[in-house]
N, C-alpha and C positions, 0 to 999 in steps of 0.2 A: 293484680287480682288472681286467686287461686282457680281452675278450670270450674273448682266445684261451685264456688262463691260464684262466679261470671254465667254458669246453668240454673242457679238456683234464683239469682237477679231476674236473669230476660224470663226465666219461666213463670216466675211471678207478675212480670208487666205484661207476657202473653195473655194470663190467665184470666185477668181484666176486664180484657173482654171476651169470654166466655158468653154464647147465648145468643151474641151479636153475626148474626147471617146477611149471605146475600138472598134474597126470597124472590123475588122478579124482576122483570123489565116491563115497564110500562112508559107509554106515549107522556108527555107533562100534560095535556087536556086531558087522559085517565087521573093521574096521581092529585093535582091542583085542578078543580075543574073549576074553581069558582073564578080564577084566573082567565081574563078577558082573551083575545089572540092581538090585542097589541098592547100586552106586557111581557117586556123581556127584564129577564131577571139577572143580577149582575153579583160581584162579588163584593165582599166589604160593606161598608158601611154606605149609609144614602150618599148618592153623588149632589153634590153643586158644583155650578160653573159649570164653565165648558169641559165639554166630556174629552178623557185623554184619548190621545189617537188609536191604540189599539183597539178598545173597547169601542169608540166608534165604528172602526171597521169589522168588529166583529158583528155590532150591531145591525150595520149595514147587512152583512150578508143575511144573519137572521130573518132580516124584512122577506127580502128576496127569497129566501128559503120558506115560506111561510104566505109566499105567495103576492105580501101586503100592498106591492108594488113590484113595476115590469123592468126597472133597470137601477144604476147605483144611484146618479141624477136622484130618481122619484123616492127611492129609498131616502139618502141624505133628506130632502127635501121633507120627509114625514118625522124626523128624528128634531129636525130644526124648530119643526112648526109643533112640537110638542104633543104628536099625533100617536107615536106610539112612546109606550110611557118603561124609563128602568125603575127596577125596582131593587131592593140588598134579596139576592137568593136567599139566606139567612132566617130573614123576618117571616119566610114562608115554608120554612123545613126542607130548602134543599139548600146544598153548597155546591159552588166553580170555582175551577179552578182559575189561574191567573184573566184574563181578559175573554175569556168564555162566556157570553151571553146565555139563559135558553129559555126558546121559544116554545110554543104551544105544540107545535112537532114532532118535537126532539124528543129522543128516544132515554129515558132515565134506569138507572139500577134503583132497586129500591134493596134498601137496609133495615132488619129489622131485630126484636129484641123484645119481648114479651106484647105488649100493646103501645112501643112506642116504635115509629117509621121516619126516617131518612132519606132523602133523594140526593143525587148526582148524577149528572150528565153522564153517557158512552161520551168518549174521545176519541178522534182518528190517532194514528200514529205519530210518529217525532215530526220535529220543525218540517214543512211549514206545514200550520194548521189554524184552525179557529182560534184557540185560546193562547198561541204566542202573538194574535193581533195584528198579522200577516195574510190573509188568506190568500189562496193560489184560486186561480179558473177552474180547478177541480174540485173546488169546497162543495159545495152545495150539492153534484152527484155524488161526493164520496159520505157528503151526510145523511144521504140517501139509501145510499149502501147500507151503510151502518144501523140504520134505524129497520131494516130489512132483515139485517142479521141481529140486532138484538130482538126484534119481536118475534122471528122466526124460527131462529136457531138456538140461541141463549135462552130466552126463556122459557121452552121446555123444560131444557136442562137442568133449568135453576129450580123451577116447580116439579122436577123428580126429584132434585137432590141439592138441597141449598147448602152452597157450601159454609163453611165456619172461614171467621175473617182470623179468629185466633189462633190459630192452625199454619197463617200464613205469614201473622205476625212475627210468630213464634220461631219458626223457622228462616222467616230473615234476619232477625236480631241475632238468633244464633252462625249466621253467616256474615254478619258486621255489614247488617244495613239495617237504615233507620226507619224505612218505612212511607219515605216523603224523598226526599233526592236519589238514593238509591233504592230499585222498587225490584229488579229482575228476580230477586229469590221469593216473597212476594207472589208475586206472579205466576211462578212456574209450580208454588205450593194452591193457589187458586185452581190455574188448570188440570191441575192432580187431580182435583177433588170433583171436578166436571166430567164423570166417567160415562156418563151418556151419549157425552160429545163425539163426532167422527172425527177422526185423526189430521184428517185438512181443517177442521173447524178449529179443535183445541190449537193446530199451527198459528193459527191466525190471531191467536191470544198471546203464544208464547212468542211472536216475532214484533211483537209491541210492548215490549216492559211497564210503559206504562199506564199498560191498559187495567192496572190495579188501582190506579191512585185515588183515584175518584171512588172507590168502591171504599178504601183507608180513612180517605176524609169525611163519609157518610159514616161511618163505624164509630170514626170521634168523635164526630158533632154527634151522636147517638150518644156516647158516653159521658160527652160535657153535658148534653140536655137531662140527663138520669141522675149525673153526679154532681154535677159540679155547680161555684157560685158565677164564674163566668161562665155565659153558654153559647157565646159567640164573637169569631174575632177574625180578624181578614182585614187587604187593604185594597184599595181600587183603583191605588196610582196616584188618585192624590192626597188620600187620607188615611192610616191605619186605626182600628180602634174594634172595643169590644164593647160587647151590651153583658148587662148582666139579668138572672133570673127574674121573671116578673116583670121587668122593665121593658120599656118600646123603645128609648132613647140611647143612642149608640156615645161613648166616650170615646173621643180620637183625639189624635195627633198627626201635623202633616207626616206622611210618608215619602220616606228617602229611600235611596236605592238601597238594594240590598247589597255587600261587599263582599268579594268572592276571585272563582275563577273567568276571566272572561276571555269568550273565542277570537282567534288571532285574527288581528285585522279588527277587532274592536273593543280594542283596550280605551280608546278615547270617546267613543262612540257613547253619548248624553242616554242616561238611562230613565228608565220611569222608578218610579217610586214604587214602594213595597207594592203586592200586587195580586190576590188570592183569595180562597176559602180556605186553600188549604192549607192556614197557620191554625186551624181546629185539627189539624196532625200537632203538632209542636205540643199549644194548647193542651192535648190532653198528655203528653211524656212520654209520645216516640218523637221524632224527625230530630229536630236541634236538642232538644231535651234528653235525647237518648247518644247523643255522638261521645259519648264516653265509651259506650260499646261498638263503636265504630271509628277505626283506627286510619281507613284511606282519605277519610271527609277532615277528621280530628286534624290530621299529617298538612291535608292540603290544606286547608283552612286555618292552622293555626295562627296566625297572624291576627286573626280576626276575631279569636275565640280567649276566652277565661284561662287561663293557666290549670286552673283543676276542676275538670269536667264534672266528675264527680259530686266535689261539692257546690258548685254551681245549680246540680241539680237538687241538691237536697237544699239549695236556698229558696227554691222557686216552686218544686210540687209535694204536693201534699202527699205524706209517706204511706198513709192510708189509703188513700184513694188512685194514688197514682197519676194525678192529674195538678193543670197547675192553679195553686191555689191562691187568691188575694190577697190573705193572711200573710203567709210567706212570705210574698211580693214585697207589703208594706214596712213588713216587721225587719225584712233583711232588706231594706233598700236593693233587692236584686230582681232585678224584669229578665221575664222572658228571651229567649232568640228564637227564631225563625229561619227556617231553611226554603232559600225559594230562588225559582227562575229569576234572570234578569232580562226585562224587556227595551227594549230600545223606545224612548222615548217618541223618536217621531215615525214609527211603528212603519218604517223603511227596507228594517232589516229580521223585524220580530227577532227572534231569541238571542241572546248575545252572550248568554253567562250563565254561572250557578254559583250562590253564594249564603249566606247569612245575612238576615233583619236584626239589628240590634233592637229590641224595643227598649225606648225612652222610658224610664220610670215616671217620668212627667206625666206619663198617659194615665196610670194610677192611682195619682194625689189629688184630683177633683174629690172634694168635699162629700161627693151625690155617688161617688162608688164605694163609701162605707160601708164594714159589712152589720 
């Protein structure tokens, strides 16, 4: 592909979204207030059965953080007895990321876009953390912090000067990252644009790459709910699957791990099943959808991947909207991929990998996702 043909591509997927800001930080009892304080909200689609281990432990701490109970003991104990209730983040206008719960608390970005709004969780920094389904002794003060520094620091900032998500897009695409596994350029075009911020503050954004992500996958799910016929899709560990416009009821497929890189020392180590909100990156035609323009993920991952990126993607989104379309899906027998963490199944080791979701076209062909 010619330099000029490769600017003229990503400037067009940048431009997408256009319009699409980050505008506040609000508490989830501001943004969701009809929302009780024992509802925690989860990724993917509705859980049954027994809940997987990381999302467990995440939940656990949530109780604890939110007050609901005085130890892990009382906590497990109110999760069992169906006392505090999850629910699909999704079905209530926010997304999380992999095994991320959130609570009445917890501190949200909100994403916005003429009269329509977006939530996602603030996340701590890299492994360990809440949403690898790990948490350390320090979770709950550093969730603390956090929520300190988004409603005190950040959202001045944001309500002097909200920044453009396309801006950031835009400028990692053109550094060959997709927006979902690779976040650092991203990122450092986000704190750019935070000129209010004091220079220990904006540090503290740019020493966390993925302190965008969550900001990425409110931006799409914003773009799938405006544009698109699917307007939501994620998996919980043990299901993956999408709801489409209008509809309450989620279409899934069990979820398998995702196939990739994984860190040494656990190449063997039993994974979870797909795991996220943020397959509404992919969903709309950056993260996996976009790895044609992203040559280090393409390289590593190839084994795992399509032979021609390119056309892989023009089987699956729609050339106009830029998003992925059912249409497509159906007519080219071609599904989706998804770019996501890998979780350790028995949420011992939390993060273990990064990899690829192949979505099933099986998930698809239900008769009830006609468009």
């Amino acid at each position: 592909m010619t330099t000029s043909k490769f600017d003229e591509e990503i400037a067009q997927i940048a431009s997408r979204y256009d319009g699409i800001r980050w505008t506040d930080v609000q508490l989830r009892t501001q943004a969701l207030p009809e929302l009780s304080a024992d509802v925690l909200l989860h990724a993917g689609p509705p859980l049954t059965g027994v809940l997987p281990a990381p999302i467990r432990q995440a939940a656990i701490e949530a109780v604890l953080f939110e007050g609901l109970a005085d130890d892990h003991g009382a906590a497990a104990e109110l999760l069992s007895q169906g006392k505090v209730r999850l629910l699909p983040a999704q079905d209530h206008g926010l997304v999380t990321p992999l095994a991320q719960v959130v609570s009445a608390s917890m501190p949200l970005f909100v994403v916005s876009s003429n009269d329509s709004t977006r939530y996602a969780p603030l996340v701590e920094g890299p492994a360990p953390a809440l949403r690898f389904g790990k948490p350390v002794a320090s979770t709950r003060a550093q969730l603390q912090l956090l929520s300190q520094f988004g409603m005190h620091v950040l959202k001045p900032a944001v309500q002097a000067h909200a920044p453009a998500l396309s801006q950031a897009i835009h400028y990692a695409l053109q550094g060959g990252e997709e927006c979902h596994a690779l976040t650092a350029r991203a990122n450092a075009a986000l704190a750019a644009q935070l000129d209010t911020l004091h220079a220990r503050d904006r540090q503290v954004i740019l020493a966390n790459p993925g302190f965008v992500l969550p900001l990425m996958m409110a931006a799409c799910s914003l773009r799938l709910e405006q544009t698109g016929h699917i307007v939501a899709a994620g998996g919980n560990g043990l299901a993956f699957g999408y709801r489409l416009r209008d509809t309450a009821t989620w279409q899934t497929i069990a979820a398998t791990p995702p196939q990739g890189t994984r860190f040494v020392g656990h190449e063997l180590t039993a994974a979870l099943g797909a795991i996220g909100d943020s397959a509404v990156i992919d969903f709309s035609g950056l993260g996996a959808q976009a790895l044609a323009y992203v040559p280090s993920l393409a390289r590593d991952w190839a084994q795992y991947l399509p032979e021609d990126l390119h056309m892989h993607r023009s089987q699956v989104v729609n050339a106009r909207s830029g998003i992925v379309d059912l249409k497509s899906i159906l007519s080219n027998d071609c599904a989706p991929m998804v770019n996501l963490a890998i979780l350790d199944h028995a949420a011992e080791a939390g993060l273990i990998g990064r990899g690829v979701f192949e979505v099933s076209t099986e998930l698809f062909a239900d008769p009830s996702a006609s468009i």
